[in-house]
C-alpha positions in Angstrom: 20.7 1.5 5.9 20.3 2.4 2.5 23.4 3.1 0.6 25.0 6.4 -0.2 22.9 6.9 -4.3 25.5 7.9 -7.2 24.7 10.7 -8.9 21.5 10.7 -11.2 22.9 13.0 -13.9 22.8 9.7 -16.2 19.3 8.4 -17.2 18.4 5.7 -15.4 18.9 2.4 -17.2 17.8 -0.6 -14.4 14.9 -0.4 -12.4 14.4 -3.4 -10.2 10.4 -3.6 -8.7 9.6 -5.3 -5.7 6.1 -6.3 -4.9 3.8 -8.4 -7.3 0.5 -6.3 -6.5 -1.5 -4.5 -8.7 0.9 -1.3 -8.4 4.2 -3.3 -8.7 2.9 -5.5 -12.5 1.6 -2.0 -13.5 4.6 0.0 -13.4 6.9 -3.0 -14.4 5.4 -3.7 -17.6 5.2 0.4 -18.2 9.0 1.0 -17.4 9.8 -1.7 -19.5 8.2 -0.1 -22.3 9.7 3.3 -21.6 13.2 1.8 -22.2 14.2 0.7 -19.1 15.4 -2.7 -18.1 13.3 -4.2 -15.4 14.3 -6.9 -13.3 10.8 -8.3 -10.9 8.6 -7.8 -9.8 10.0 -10.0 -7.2 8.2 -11.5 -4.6 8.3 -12.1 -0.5 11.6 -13.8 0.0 12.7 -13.7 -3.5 16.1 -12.0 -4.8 16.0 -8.0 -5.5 18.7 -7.5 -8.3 21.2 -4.7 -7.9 20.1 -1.8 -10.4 19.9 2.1 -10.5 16.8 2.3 -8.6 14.7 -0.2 -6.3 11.0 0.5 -7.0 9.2 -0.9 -3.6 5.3 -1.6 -4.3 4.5 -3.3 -1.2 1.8 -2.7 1.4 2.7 0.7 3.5 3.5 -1.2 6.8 6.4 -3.4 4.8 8.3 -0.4 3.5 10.0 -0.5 6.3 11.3 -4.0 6.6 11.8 -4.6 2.9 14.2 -1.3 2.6 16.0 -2.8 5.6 16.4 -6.0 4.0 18.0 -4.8 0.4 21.7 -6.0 0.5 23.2 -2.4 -0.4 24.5 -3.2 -3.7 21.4 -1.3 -5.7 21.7 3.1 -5.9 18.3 4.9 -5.2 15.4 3.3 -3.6 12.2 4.5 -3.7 8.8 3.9 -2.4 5.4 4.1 -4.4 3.0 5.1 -1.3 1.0 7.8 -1.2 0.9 7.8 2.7 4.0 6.9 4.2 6.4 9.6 5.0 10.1 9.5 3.6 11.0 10.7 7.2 9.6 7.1 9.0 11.0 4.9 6.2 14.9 4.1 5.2 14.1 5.0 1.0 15.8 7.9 -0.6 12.5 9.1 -2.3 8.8 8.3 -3.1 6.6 8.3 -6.0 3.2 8.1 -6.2 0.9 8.0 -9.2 -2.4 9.7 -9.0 -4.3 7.0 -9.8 -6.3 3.2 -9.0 -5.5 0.3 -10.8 -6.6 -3.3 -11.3 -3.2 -5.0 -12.2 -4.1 -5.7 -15.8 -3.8 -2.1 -17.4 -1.3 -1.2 -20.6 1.8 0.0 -20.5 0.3 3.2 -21.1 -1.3 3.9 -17.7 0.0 5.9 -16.3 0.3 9.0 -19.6 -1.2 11.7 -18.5 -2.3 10.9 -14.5 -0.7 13.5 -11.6 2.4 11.9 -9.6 3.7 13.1 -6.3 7.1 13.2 -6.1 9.8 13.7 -2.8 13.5 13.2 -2.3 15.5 12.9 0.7 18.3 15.1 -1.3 18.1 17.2 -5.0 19.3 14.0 -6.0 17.0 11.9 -5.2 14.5 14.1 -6.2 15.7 14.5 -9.3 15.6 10.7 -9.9 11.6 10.5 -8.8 11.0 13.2 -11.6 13.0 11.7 -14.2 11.3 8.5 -13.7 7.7 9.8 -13.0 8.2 11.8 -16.5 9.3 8.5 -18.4 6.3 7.2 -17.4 4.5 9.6 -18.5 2.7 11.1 -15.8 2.8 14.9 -14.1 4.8 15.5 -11.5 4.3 17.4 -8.7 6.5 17.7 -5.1 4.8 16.7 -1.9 6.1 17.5 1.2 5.9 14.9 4.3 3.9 17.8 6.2 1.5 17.5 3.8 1.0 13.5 2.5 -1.7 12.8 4.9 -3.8 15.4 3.4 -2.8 14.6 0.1 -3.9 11.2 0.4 -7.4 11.7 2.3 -8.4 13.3 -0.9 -7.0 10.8 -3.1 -9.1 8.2 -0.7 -11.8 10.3 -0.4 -12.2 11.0 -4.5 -11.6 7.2 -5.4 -12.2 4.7 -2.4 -15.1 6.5 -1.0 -16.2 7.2 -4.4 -16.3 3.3 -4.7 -18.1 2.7 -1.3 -20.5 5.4 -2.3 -21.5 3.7 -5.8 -22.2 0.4 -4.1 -24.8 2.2 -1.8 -26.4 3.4 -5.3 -25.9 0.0 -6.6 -27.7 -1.6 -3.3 -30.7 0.7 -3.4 -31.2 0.3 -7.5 -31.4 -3.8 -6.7 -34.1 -2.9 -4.4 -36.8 -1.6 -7.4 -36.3 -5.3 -9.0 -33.0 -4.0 -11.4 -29.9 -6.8 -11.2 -26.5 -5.8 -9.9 -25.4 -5.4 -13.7 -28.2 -3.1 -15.1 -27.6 -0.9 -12.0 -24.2 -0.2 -12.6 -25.1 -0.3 -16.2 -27.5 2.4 -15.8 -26.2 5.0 -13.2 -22.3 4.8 -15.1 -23.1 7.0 -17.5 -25.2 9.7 -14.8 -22.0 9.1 -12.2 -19.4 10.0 -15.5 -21.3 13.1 -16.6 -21.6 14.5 -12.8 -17.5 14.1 -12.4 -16.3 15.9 -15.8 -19.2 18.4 -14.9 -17.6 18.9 -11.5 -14.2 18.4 -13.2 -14.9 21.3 -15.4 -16.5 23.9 -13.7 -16.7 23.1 -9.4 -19.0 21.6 -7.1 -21.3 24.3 -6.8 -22.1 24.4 -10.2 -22.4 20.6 -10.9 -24.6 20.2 -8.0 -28.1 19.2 -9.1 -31.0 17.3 -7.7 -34.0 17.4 -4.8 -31.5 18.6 -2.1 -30.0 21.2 -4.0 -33.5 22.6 -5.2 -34.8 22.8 -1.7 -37.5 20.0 -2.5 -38.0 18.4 0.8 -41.2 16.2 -0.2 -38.8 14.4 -2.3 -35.9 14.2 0.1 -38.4 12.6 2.6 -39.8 9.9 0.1 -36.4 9.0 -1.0 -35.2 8.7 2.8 -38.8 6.4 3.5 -37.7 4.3 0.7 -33.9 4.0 2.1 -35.4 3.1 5.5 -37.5 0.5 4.2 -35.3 -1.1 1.4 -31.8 -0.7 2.5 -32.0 0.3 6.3 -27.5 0.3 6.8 -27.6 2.9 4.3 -29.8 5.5 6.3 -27.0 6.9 8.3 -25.0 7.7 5.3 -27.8 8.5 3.4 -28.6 11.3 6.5 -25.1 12.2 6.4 -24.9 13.1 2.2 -28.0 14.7 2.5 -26.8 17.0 5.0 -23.4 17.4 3.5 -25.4 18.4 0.3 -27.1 21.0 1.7 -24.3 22.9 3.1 -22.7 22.8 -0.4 -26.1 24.1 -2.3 -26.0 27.0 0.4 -22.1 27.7 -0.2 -23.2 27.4 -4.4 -26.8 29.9 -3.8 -24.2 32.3 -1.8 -21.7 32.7 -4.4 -24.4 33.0 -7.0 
């Protein structure tokens, strides 16, 4: 069991960080530049020093075993999943930046990004917030009810987003581009397309053959799929028809 948390009307002054993943060097080396003293990230198997809070940025099925494992002597401790619910896991709250990372960013990145926040108690909420805001980010409460929503869209706006990009790549490299020039190429089209539907909603940002109703072209574009790139065609099929639902929501609203 996790121990009973002191109070968190002090700031908090120790944060020790478990996990050496992307997540876990990321919010080290940011905490540490926000004023905090950081002990870790430690490792599997490696000592956790006692501090105000114990930061867990391990995989979502360790949680569990690594919160079990603390020796007690720490206050708060607090998961960094988007996913898991405080409710299955023995942490006193959970923070979750709104964001992907590679492991190499600044201490600056997390200013400015959304971060879900959840206590087991006012205190332990209180302790996400303080710590989500000395990062920098913008904190927001999630409830358990709703964390598996909350993270489909997350997966859905940046994982899929990646999956979907390396289609794009795959068919570019079929016309005779390289791997490079593709991405090279369709980065600055895929930017303009999210702060368009950033600023103003799908319907509006929504451009392109399906949207226009130009079927000629939708039927070329799936021949060349078929031929150049034939495990795309079911997702291909899929987005198309997706597509055309939303152009029909966007021509309805107009």
């Amino acid at each position: 069991m996790t121990p009973t948390p002191q109070s968190p009307r002090r700031a908090v002054a120790t944060v020790s960080v478990v996990g050496r993943g992307r997540l876990g060097r990321v919010v080290a080396r940011a905490l540490g530049t926000a004023g905090i003293l950081v002990s870790g990230p430690a490792g599997r198997g490696e000592r956790v020093e006692p501090a105000d809070v114990v930061l867990l940025c391990v995989p979502d099925d360790q949680i569990g075993g690594v919160a079990a494992a603390l020796d007690g002597t720490s206050g708060f401790v607090g998961h960094m999943s988007g996913a898991t619910p405080l409710a299955q896991v023995d942490v006193d709250f959970g923070l979750h930046p709104l964001q992907t990372f590679v492991g190499n960013e600044g201490a600056d990145a997390f200013r400015g990004i959304g971060c879900a926040v959840a206590g087991r108690s006012a205190d332990a909420l209180e302790i996400a917030q303080q710590l989500a805001t000395r990062l920098g980010t913008r904190p927001f409460t999630l409830t358990d009810e709703r964390r598996a929503g909350y993270h489909a869209a997350a997966s859905i706006a940046s994982n899929f987003l990646v999956t979907l990009m390396a289609a794009a790549e795959q068919v570019a490299t079929s016309t005779g581009l390289t791997a490079p020039d593709a991405r090279a190429l369709l980065a600055p089209l895929v930017r303009t397309t999210v702060e368009n539907w950033a600023a103003h909603g799908p319907e509006a940002a929504l451009t392109g053959p399906v949207a226009r109703g130009d079927t000629l072209t939708v039927r070329r574009q799936r021949a060349a799929v078929a031929m150049n790139a034939p495990d795309l065609l079911m997702l291909f099929d899929a987005l198309c028809e997706s597509t055309r639902s939303l152009a029909e929501r966007a021509r309805s609203a107009a």
